[in-house]
C-alpha positions in Angstrom: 0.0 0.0 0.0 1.5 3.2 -0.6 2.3 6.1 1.9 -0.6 8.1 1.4 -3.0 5.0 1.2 -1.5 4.0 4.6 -2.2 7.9 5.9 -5.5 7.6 4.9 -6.3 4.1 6.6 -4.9 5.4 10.0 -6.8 8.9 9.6 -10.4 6.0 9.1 -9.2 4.2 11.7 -9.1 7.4 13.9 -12.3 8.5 13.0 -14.5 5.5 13.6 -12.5 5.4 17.4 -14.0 8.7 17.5 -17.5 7.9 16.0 -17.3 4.6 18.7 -16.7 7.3 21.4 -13.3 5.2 21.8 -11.3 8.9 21.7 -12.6 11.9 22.6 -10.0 14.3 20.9 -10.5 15.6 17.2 -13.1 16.7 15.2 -16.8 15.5 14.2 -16.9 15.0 10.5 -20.5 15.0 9.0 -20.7 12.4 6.5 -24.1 11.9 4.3 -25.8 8.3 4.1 -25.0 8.6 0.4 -22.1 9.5 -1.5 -21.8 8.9 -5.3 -18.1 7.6 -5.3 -18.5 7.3 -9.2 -19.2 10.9 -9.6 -16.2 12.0 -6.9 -14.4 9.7 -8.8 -15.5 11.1 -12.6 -15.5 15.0 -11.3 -11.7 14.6 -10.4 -11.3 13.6 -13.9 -9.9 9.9 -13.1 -10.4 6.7 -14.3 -11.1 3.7 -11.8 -7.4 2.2 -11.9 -5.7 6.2 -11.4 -8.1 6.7 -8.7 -7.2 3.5 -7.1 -3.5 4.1 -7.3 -3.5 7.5 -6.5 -4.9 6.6 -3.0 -3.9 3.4 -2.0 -7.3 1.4 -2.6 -7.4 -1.7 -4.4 -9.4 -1.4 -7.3 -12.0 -3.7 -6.6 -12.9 -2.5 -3.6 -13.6 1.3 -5.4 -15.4 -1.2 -7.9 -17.4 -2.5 -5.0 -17.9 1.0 -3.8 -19.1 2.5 -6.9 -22.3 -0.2 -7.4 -22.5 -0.2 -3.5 -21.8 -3.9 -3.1 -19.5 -3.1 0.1 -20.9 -3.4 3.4 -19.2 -0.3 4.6 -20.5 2.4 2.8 -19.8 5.0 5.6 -16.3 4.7 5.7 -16.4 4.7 1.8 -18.2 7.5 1.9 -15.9 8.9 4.3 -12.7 7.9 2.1 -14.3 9.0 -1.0 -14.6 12.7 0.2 -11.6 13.1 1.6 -10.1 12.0 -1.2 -12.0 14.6 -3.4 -10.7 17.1 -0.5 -6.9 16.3 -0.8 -7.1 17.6 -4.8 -8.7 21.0 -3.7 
């Protein structure tokens, strides 16, 4: 996994502690039930395998993401806008 892929699993991992009410310290992030990670993905001007690399997710998991086969659609959610974020 690459260094920013890495960052960005320890900065999820933080913020579901803090959702759990497991820390205290930070920030509350409001994330919406539904985030179109195909149009994040498509407004950055990327193609599945670029958007993959470029943050450290496996493709098939953004695949899973996209037709909201994945189970954990908050924290993709969550990933998927602050990865949108990081370009702006």
């Amino acid at each position: 996994m690459s260094k920013a892929g890495s960052k960005l699993i320890k900065s999820a991992n933080q913020a579901l502690a803090y959702a759990r009410g497991e820390i205290s310290e930070g920030f509350i992030a409001h994330v919406p039930e539904d985030v179109d990670v195909k149009s994040i993905r498509l407004g950055l001007g990327l193609t599945q395998p670029e958007f993959s690399l470029r943050f450290g997710f496996d493709v098939r998991v953004l695949q899973d993401w996209e037709h909201g086969s994945n189970g954990e659609t908050r924290i993709c959610a969550f990933m998927a806008l602050f990865c949108s974020c990081c370009l702006y």
